[in-house]
N, C-alpha and C positions, 0 to 999 in steps of 0.2 A: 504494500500500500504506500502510494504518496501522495504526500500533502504541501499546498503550494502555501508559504509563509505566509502569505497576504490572506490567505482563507479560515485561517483557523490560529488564533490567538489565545490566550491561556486559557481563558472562561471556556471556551470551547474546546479546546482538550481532555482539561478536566471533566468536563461533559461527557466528550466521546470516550474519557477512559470508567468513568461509572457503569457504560452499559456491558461491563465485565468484573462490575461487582463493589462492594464498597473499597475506597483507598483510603492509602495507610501514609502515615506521618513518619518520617525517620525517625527515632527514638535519638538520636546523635548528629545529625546531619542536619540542618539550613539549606532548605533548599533552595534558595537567593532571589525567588520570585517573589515577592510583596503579593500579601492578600493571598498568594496559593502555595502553603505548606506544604502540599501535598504533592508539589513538583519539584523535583529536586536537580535542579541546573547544574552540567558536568561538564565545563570548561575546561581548557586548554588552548592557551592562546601560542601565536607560531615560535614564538623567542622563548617558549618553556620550555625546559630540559625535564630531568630528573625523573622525580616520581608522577606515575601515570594513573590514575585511579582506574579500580574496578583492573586491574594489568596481575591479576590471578587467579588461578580458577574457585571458584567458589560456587554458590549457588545463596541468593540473594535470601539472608534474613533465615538462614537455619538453624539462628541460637535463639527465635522467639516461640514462646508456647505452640503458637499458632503460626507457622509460618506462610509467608507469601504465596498466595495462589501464581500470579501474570506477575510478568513486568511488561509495563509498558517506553518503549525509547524511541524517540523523535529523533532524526539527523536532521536539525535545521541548519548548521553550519559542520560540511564534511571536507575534508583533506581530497584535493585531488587522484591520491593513493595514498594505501595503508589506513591506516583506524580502523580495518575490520574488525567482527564480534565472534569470537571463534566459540564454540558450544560444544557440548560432550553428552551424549544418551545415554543416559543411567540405567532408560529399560536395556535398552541393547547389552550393556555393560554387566546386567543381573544377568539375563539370558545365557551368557558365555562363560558363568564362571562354573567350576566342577559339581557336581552333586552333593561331595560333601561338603566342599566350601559353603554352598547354599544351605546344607541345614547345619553346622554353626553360625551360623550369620541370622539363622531366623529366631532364635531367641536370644542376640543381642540388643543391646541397646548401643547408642552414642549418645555422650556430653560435646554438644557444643553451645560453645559460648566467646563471647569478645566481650571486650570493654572498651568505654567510651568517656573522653571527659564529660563532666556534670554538664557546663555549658555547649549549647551545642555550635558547631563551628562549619564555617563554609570550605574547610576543605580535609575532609576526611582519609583515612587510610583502612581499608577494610585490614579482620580479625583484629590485632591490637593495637587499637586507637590508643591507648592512655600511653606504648611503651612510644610508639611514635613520635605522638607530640609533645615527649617531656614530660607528659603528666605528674604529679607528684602523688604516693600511692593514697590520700586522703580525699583529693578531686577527682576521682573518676566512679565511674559505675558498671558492674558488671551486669550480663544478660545472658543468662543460660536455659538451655533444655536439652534435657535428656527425647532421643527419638530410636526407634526403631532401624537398626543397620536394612533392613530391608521394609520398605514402603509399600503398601497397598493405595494403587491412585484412587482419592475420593470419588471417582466419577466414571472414568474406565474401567477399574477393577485389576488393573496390570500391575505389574510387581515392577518396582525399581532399586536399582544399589541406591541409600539413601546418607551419602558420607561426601566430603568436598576438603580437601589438607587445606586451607585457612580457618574453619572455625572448630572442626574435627580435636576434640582432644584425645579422649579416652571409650574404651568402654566401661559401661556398669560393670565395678566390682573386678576391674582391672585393674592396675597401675598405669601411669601415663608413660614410662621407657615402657612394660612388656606391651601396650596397644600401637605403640609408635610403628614398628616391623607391619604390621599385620595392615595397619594403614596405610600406609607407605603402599606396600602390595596394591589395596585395591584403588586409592587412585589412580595408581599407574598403568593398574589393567583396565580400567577406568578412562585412560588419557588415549590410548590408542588411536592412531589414525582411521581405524576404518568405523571408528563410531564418535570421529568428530568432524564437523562442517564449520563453515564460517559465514558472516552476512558481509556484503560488499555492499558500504554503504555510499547512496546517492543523496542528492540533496531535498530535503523534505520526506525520506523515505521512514516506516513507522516497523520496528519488529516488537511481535508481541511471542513472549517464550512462556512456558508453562514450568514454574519453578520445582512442581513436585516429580520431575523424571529431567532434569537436566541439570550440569553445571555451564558455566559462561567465561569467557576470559577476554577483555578490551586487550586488543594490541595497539601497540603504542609507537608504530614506524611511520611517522609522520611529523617530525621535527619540522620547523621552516610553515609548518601550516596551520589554522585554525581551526579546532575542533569543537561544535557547541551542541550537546546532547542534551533531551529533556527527558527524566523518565517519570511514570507512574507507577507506583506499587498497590497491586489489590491484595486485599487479605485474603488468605487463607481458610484451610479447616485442620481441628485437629489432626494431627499424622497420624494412619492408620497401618498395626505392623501389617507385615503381606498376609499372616494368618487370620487376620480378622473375618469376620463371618460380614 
């Protein structure tokens, strides 16, 4: 889908990203749009180096109770080349792991969690915001939940590997060195090329990803150019393990 600047302005964003459910406020994040909290503006101007946000694989908001259904992201201002959004199949990824791998993983759980300074700030670092920005360990806030290493989609009924190495700590009743190995694993089998794709983004063009069978990674090869993304987050439902009835 694309959408031409002049056509559709925040109110109506906003708007269009409701009819996919209710949206969600950063809990740490300022999303720099006046009057719409709910849009969280991801700049990159051409003379910025360094650090790239959203530039590791994750999966958007899997340390809240409930986590994010969609995200929704605008390219209103895209790089001639590079900033693609590269993605990873979590169902594909459960699919292909051994039989028994899958049933130790089904009555697992995972603790993820990040922390964020108190105040919330317009330019974040996903997983550990507070080690980041200097935080000092009295200012900041932790956000944790425990989920299901393997997912049942609310709505499909399909199973997904349900783990992402930036918010991923441990499991239940693990320590965090012996779940590190085993983690480590299934990202990686997890990261394979042949169950990841990328968006090549054009100007005013709109992806919508479904957070509970995917993780995402912003690339960041586009120095020298401006990058200005808008995104929306809808909320979620509780995570359900894949054994749920």
């Amino acid at each position: 889908m694309v959408l031409d600047q002049g056509e559709m302005e925040w109110e109506g964003y906003v708007r269009f990203g409701e009819r996919f459910g209710e949206l969600a406020v950063d809990p740490f994040v300022d999303g720099g749009i006046q009057g719409f909290p709910e849009i969280m503006s991801l700049i990159k101007d051409a003379d910025e180096g360094g650090y790239n946000f959203g530039g590791t694989w994750h999966t958007d908001g899997s340390y809240l109770e409930r986590p994010g259904a969609y995200t929704i992201l605008w390219g209103r201002e895209v790089p001639p080349f590079g900033g693609d959004t590269a993605f990873a199949n979590l169902e594909m990824a459960y699919q292909t792991l051994s039989d028994g791998l899958k049933q130790t993983l089904l009555g697992l759980r995972v603790l993820h969690e990040t922390r964020g300074p108190k105040a919330r700030t317009r330019l974040p670092r996903p997983g550990d915001y507070a080690v980041s920005f200097g935080v000092e360990d009295d200012d900041y806030d932790v956000i944790k939940a425990l989920h299901p290493a393997l997912r049942k989609h609310n709505h499909t009924g399909r199973t997904s590997l349900f783990i992402n190495p930036v918010y991923c700590i441990e499991f239940e009743g693990w320590s965090e060195e012996e779940s590190r190995g085993l983690l480590q694993h299934l990202s990686e089998h997890a990261l394979r090329p042949a169950f990841t794709a990328r968006m090549r983004w054009e100007p005013g063009a709109v992806m919508i990803w479904d957070n509970r069978s995917t993780m995402h990674y912003a690339i960041g090869d586009y120095y020298g150019y401006r990058r200005a993304m808008y995104r929306l987050a809808v909320k979620g439902d509780a995570v359900l393990p894949a054994d749920a009835i």
